[in-house]
N, C-alpha and C positions, 0 to 999 in steps of 0.2 A: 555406799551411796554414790561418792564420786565414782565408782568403777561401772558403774549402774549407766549412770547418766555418758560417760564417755561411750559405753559400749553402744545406746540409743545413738547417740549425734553420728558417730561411724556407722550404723546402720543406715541411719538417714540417711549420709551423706551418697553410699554404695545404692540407695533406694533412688536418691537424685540422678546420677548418673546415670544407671541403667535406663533410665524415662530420658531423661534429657535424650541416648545416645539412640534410646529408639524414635524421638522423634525428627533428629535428623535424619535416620532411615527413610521413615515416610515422605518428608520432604522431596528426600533426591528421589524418590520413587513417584515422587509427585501423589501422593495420598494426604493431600493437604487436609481434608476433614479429621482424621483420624490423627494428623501432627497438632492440628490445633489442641483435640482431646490429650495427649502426651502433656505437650508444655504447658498447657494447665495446670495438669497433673506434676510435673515439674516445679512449677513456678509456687504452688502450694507448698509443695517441700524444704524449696528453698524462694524464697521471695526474693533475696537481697542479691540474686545470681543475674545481672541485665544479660548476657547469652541467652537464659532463658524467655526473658521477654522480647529480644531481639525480635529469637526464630518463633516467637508466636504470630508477632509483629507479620513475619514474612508468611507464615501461611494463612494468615486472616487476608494479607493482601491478593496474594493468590488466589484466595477464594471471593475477590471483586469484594470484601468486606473493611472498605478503607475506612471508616472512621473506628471500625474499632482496632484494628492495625495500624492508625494514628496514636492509638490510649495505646500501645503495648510499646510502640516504641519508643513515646513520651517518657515511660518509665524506665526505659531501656537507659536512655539519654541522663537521666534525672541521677540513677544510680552511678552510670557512668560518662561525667560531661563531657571527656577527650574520645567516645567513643564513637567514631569518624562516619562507619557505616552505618551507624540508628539516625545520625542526620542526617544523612542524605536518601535514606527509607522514610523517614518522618516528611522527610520535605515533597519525597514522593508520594506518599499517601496525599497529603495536607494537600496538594496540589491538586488530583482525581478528586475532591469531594469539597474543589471549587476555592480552598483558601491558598490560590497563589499568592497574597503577598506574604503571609505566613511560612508558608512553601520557601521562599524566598529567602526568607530569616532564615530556615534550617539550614540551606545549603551554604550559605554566608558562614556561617558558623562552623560547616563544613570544611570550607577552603580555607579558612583560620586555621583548621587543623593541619589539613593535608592540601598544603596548594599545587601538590603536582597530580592530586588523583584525577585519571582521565574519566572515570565513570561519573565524576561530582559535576563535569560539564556536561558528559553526555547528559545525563538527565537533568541537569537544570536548562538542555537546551530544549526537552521533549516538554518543560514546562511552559516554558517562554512561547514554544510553539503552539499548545494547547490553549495559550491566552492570545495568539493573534499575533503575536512580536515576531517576525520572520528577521527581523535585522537581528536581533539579540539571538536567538535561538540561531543563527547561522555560526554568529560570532562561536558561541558555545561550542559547536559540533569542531567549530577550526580549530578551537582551544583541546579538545579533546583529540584531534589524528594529532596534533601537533607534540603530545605528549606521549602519544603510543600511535606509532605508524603502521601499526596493523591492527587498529582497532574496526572491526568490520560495521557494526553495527553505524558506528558514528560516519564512517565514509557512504554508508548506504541511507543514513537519516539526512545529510548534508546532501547528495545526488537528488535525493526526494522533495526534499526543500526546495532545490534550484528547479528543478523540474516545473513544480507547482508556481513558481512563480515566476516563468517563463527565461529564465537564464539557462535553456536546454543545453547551448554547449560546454558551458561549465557544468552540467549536469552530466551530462554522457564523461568527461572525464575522471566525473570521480564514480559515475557506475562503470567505466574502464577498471578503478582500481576495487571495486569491490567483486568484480569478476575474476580478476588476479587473484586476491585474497579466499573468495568462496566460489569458484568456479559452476559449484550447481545453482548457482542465486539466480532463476529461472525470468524472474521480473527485470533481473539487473541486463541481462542479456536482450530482453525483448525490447527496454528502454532504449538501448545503446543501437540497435537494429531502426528504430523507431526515429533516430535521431540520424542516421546512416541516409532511411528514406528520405529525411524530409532536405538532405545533401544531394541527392538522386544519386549515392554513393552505391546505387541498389545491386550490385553482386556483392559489397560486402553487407549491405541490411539479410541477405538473402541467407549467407552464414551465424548471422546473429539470430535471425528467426528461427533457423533452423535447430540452432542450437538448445531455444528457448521452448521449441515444441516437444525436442527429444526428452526435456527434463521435466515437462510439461506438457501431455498433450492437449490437457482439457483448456489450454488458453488460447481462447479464443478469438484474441486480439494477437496473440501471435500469428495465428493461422492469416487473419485478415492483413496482417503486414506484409507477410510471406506473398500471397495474394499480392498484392499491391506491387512490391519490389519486382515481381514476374511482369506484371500487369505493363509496369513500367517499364518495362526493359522488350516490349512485343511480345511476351512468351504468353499467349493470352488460354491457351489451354491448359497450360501448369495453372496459369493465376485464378482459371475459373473451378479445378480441385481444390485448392485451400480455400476459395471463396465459399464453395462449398460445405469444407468441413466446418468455417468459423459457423456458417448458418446451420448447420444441424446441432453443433453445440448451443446455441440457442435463436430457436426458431424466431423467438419474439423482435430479434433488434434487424432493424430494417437495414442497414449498410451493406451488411453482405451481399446482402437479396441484390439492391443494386447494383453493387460491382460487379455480382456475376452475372446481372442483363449486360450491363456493359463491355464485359469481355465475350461475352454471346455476340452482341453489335459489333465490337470490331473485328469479328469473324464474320462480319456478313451473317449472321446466322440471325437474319430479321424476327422469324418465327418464335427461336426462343428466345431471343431476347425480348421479344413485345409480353410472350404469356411471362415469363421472371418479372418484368415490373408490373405487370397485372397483380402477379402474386406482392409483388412490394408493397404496392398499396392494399391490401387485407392488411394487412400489418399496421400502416399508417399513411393513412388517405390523404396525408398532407404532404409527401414528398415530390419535395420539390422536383429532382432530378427524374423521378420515376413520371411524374404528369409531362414535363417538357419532350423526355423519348417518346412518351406515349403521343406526343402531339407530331412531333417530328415525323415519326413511322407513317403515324394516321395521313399525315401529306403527300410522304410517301406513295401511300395506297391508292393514292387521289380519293381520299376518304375527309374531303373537310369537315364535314355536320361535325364529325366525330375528333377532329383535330382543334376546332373552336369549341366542343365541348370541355377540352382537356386546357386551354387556353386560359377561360371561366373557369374554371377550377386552380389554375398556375397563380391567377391575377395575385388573388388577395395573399396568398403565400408567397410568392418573389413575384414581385411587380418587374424586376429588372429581366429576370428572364423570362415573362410574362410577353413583355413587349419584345424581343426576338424571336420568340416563339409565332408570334402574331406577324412580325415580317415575313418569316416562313410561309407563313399561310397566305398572306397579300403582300408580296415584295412588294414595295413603295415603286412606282412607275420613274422611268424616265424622263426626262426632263420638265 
């Protein structure tokens, strides 16, 4: 009878494994639906095994199913309470499905264990963030390069942070280091070009765009930097070719449209530039910039009906360039 029962528990065990080892298969394969089905199936065999709940834990999360990916690695933790990475996955769950300060606890609990682990800040920084706290969520991200100096992720969450919250040149230095580090980081290049422009650094914005378009062509904001750094620098027929590609990648957003009336206009090339803000406005009848040329030109033409109609229309959208526009048209007399 004992030999009986030994020879069932060694089966089991060899039945566990094989499920367990296929469903981190699927994992790294990313077939999260069918890893969920495995560790089930695992976890039924052996229940008392928290790897098994862990990696249920992580494909339910995967599959955007955090509260029941909260319960797998609740029990993860439960089985095993020094187990480092179910808290700092539980606090990640817990967090997505709104209970940051619970979130909070896990990771706390976390750094008890492991106070040098660099992942336990990155992600209690992307917590911190998702609740609004930019000062804490910073702190976090520095706690994390601070602990691993090639941690890619965390110098590009920290660049993004600064960014958004208007600290661009401490922002451009650490998208400096996460281009070092991940050289095809196609956004980190176009930020860093973005920040070059707004330096009027524009031959080196013009290598960063470029860079940003070859590893990306469909960005669209790259092309219109690229644009812009030409634009800026006189090259106003390079700058009206990426004006153009930013606007064929999507028709709908009106800036290109006028910047490349406006490198039309500083060619003198009146004609297309006046039809290009014609077209600007089908897009959106309120801009600004496209009703003032349109008024300017129209003066031009010695066309006023039509330079006071586009005035009326400037008013109530920029009042300030409303009324230059309106000098335009009746220079204020002398004396």
């Amino acid at each position: 009878m004992f030999t009986v029962l030994l020879l069932s528990a060694v089966a089991a065990g060899q039945d566990w494994q094989g499920v367990f080892n296929q469903g981190l298969e699927e994992i790294k394969a990313g077939r999260f639906t069918q890893a969920v089905g495995s560790f089930r199936r695992a976890n039924e065999i052996r229940p008392d095994v928290p790897e098994g709940h862990f990696n249920l834990g992580l494909a339910l999360f995967n599959l955007k199913k955090y509260g029941e990916s909260a319960t797998a690695f609740k029990e993860a933790v439960r089985l095993k309470p020094d187990y480092t990475k179910a808290h700092i996955q539980l606090g990640n769950a817990l967090d997505l499905v709104g209970n940051y300060s619970t979130a909070l606890a896990s990771y706390a609990t976390a750094e008890k264990l492991e106070p040098d682990n660099a992942v336990l800040y990155y992600d209690r920084a992307i917590a911190h963030q998702n609740a609004g706290k930019t000062k804490e969520a910073a702190e976090q991200f520095r706690k994390a390069i601070a602990l691993d100096a090639k941690y890619k992720a965390a110098y590009d969450g920290l660049a993004r942070l600064l960014d958004r919250t208007g600290a661009s040149e401490e922002a451009a230095n650490y998208f400096q280091k996460v281009v070092e580090l991940d050289p095809k980081n196609s956004y980190a290049h176009r930020r860093i070009g973005d920040f070059l422009l707004q330096q009027k650094r524009n031959a080196e914005a013009v290598i960063s765009f470029k860079i940003a378009i070859a590893l990306d062509p469909q960005d669209k904001n790259a092309q219109l930097g690229l644009g812009a750094a030409y634009f800026n620098d006189g090259k106003y027929v390079d700058a009206a070719a990426h004006y153009e590609k930013a606007s064929a990648l999507d028709p709908k957003w009106v800036q290109p449209i006028v910047y490349l009336a406006d490198a039309h206009r500083m060619q003198k090339n009146f004609p297309d530039a006046k039809s290009t803000y014609l077209k600007a406005l089908t897009v959106d009848a309120r801009s600004a910039d496209a009703l003032y040329w349109l008024g300017a030109i129209a003066v031009t033409e010695k066309n006023l009906i039509a330079a006071k109609a586009y005035y009326e229309k400037l008013r109530p959208v920029d009042a300030v360039r409303a009324a230059k526009l309106l000098e335009f048209i009746s220079p204020p007399k002398a004396g």
